[in-house]
C-alpha positions in Angstrom: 2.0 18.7 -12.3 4.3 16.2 -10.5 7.6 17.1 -10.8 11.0 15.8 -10.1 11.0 18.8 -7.2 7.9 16.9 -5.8 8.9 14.3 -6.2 12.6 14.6 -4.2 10.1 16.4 -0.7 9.1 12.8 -0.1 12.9 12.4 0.5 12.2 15.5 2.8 9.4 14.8 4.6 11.2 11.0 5.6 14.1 12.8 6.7 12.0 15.8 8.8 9.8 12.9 10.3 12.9 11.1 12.2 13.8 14.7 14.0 10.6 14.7 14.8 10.6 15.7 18.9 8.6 12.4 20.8 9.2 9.7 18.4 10.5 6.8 20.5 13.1 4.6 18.6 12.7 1.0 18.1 13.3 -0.7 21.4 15.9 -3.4 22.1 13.7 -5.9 24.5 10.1 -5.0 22.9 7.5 -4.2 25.3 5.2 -2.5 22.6 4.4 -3.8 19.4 3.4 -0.3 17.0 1.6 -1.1 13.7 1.0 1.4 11.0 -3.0 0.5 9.3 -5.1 1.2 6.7 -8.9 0.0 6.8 -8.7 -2.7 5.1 -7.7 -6.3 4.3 -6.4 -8.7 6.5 -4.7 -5.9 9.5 -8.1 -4.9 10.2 -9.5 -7.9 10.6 -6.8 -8.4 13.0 -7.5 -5.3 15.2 -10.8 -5.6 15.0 -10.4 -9.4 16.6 -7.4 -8.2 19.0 -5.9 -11.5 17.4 -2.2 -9.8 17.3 -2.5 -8.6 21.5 -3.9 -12.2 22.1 -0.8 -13.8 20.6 2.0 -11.6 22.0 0.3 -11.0 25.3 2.7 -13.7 27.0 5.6 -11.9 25.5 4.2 -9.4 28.1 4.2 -7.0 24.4 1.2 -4.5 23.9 -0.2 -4.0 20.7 -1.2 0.0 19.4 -2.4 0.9 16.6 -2.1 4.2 14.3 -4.4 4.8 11.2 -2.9 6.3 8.0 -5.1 6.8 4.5 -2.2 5.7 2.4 1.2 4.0 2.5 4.0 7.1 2.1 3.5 8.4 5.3 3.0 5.2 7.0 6.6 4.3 5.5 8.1 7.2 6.8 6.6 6.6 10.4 8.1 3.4 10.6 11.4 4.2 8.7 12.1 6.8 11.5 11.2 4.5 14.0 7.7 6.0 15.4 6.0 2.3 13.9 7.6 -1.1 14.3 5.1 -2.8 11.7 3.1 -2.0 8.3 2.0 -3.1 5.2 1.6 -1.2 1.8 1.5 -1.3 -2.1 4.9 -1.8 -3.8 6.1 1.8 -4.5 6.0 3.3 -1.1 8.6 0.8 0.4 11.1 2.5 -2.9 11.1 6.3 -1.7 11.4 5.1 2.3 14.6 3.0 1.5 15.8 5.6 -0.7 15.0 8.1 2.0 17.3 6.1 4.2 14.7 4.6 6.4 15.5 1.9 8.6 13.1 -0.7 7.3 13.0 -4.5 6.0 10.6 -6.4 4.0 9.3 -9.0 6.2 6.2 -10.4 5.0 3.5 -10.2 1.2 0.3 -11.0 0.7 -1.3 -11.1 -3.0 -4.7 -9.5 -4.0 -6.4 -8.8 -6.9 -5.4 -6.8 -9.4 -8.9 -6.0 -10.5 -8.6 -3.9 -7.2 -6.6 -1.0 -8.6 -7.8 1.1 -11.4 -8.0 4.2 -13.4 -11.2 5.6 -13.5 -12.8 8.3 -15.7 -16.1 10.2 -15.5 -19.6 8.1 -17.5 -19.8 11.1 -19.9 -15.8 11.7 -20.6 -14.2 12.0 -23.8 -11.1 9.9 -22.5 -11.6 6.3 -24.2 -8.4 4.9 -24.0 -5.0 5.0 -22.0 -4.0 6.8 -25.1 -6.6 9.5 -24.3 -4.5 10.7 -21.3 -2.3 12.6 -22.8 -2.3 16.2 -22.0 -5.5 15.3 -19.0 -5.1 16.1 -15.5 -4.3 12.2 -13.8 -4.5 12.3 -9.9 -3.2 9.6 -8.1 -1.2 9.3 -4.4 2.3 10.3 -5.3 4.8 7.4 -4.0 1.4 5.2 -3.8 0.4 1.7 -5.4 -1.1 3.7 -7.8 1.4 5.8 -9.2 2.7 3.0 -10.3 -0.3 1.7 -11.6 -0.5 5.1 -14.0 3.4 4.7 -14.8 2.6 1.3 -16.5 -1.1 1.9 -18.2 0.6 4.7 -19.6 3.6 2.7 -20.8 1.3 0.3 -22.6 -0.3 3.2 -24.5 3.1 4.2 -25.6 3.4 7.1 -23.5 5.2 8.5 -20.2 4.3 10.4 -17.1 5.6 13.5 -18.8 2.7 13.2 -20.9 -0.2 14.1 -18.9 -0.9 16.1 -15.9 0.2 14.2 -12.5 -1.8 15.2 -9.2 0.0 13.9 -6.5 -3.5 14.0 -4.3 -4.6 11.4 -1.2 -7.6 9.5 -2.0 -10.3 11.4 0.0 -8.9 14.6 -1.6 -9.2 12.8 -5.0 -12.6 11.4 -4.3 -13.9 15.0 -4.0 -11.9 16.4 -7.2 -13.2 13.4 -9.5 -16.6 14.2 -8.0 -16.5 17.7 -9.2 -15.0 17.2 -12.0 -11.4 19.3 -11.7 -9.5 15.7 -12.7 -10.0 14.0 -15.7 -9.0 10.7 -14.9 -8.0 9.0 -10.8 -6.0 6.3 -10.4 -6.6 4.7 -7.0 -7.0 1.1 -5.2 -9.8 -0.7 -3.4 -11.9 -0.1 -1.0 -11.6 3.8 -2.6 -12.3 2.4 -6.2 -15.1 -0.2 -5.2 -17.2 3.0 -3.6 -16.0 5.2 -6.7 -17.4 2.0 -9.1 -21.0 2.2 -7.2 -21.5 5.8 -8.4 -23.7 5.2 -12.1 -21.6 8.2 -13.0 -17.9 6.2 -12.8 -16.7 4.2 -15.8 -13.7 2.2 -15.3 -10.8 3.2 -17.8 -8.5 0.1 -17.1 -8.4 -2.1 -14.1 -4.4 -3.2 -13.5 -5.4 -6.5 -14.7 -2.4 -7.7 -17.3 -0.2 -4.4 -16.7 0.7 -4.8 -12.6 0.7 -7.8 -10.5 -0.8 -7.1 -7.6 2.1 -7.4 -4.4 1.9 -5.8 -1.4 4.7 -6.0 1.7 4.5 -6.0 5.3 6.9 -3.7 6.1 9.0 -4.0 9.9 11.3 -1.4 11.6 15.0 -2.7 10.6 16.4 -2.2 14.5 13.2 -3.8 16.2 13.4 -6.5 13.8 17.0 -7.5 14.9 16.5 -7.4 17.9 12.6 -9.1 17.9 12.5 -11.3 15.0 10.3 -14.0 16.6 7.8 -11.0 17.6 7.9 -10.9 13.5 7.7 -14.3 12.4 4.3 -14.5 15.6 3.0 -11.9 14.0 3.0 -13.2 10.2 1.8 -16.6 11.5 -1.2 -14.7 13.1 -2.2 -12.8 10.1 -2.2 -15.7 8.1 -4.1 -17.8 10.1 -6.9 -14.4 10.4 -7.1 -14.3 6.7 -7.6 -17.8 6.3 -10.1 -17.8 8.8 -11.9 -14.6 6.8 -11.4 -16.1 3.4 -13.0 -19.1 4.9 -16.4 -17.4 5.3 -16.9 -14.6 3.0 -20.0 -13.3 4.3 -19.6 -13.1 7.5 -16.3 -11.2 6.5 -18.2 -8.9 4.5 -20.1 -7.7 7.5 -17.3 -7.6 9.6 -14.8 -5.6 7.8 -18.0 -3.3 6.5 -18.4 -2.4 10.0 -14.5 -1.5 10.5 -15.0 1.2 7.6 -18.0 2.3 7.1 -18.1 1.0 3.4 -21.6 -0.3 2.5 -21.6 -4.6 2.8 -22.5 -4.4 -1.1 -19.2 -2.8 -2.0 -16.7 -4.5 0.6 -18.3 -7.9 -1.3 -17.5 -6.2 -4.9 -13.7 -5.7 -2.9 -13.5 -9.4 -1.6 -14.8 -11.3 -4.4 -12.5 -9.7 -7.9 -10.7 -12.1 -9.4 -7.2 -13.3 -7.6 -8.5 -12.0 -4.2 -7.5 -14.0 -1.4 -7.1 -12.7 2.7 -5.3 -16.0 3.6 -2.3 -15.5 1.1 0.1 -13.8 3.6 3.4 -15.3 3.9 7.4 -14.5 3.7 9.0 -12.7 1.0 9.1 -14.9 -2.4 11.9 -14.7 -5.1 9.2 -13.5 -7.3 8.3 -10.9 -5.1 11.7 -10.2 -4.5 12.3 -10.0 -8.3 9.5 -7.5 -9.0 10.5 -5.2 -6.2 13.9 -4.6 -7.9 12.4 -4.4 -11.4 10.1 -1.9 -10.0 13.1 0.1 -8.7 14.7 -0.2 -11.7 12.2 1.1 -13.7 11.3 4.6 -11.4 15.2 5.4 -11.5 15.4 5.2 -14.9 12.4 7.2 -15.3 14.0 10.0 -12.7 10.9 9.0 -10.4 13.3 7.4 -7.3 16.7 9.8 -8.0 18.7 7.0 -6.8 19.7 3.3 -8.0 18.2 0.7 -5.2 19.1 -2.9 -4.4 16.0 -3.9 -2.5 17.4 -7.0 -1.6 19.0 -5.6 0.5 16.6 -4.7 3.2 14.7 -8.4 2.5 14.7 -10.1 5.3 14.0 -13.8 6.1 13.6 -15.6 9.4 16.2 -17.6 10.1 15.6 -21.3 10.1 15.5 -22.9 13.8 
């Protein structure tokens, strides 16, 4: 069971990562540009393209590129100043800045939030949110996700203290949903579009009308001062890569298929849900902004983040010319 313990080692684990032996700190005058990815959305399009080494090549800046299965550890890379450049679901940014990582929001894009889910087995007893009291729930501690669980469970009138948290990554959850040692898994796309295609998946809830679904590009605080134009390049690519993909579905379908090894059929299911959109990448929105300290708000009060944040203040904004 996640406990408050478990929940303090992500503090732990930030703070380990930055003493860390070989972890270069951000650089002054960038001559590398480090980006934290999953495989998925519009970042992979872009590394798959070399669309982000074609833009800052006459910076003379080099583009590398390190592959994480979830957003918590990419955080605490970049916090510590191993990554200059992420993007993740809306919780893991709260434990990083909490953690004292030196990090800034820079950058959203909005998906679908059809795309996270909790998911049960076909043949389960568990019919409604209300159900999951007392089950065994596994979802990425610090994740999109857990906050996903926080808020179906809120609407059924109940709290995280009333079922069983699994703070498990999403292949290791794959494998205990599979086999039946979880009773329900809470987890995002393209994990819950391959989950879905299994005729032995039912879909609990989908986070459709309990989260909005925001997600941040997250850049290292010191090489942001000192690079800020290397950020605002770098948005300005994306954006123009995911409306270029959104442009022509199918042809994106194949494409990012081939960058994960997730069958065309189901990358299709993960590009066409409601609200999904690879072009809508921009700066950080008061909205956005707004929901980010809510979100805080809410995990402090529920002992989840054990310390009061003001996001705002690691937002930043480019500077008008």
């Amino acid at each position: 069971m996640i406990s408050r313990r478990q929940t303090l080692g992500l503090f732990g684990a930030a703070a380990a990562t930055a003493l860390l032996p070989g972890i270069k700190g951000a650089r002054a005058a960038a001559s590398e540009f480090r980006i934290g990815w999953q495989k998925n959305g519009v970042l992979a399009l872009a590394k798959r393209r070399g669309a982000l080494e074609k833009r800052l090549a006459d910076r003379g800046i080099t583009v590398s590129w390190s592959e994480f299965t979830s957003g918590p550890p990419l955080l605490e890379a970049l916090g510590a100043g191993a990554l200059d450049f992420g993007a993740t679901g809306d919780v893991p940014p709260l434990f990083a800045q909490a953690a004292g990582g030196h990090l800034y929001y820079v950058g959203l894009y909005r998906g679908s939030s059809a795309g996270s889910a909790i998911l049960v087995r076909k043949d389960s007893p568990i019919q409604t949110l209300e159900d999951l009291k007392g089950k065994k729930v596994a979802f990425k501690r610090g994740s999109s996700a857990h906050n996903v669980t926080v808020k179906a469970l809120r609407k059924a009138g109940l709290t995280p203290d009333d079922i069983e948290g699994l703070d498990l990554s999403p292949p290791d959850a794959a494998a205990a949903f599979k086999n039946g040692s979880i009773d329900a898994w809470s987890i995002w796309d393209p994990y819950l579009a391959i989950a879905q295609a299994d005729p032995e998946t039912r879909v609990l809830t989908t986070a459709e009308g309990i989260v909005d679904s925001y997600s941040f590009f997250l850049a290292n605080a010191e090489f942001t001062d000192a690079n800020g134009q290397v950020i605002v390049d770098v948005l300005d690519e994306l954006a123009q890569v995911g409306r270029s993909a959104q442009s022509n579905l199918e042809a994106t379908v194949k494409e990012l298929s081939e960058i994960t090894g997730v069958p065309p059929e189901v990358t299709r299911v993960t590009l066409t849900r409601a609200g999904a959109d690879l072009g809508s990448v921009s700066g950080i929105t008061d909205a956005a902004a707004a929901y980010q300290q809510a979100l805080a708000d809410e995990f402090y009060k529920l002992g989840i983040v054990p310390k009061q944040l003001k996001t705002g203040d690691i937002v930043w904004r480019a500077k008008a010319s």
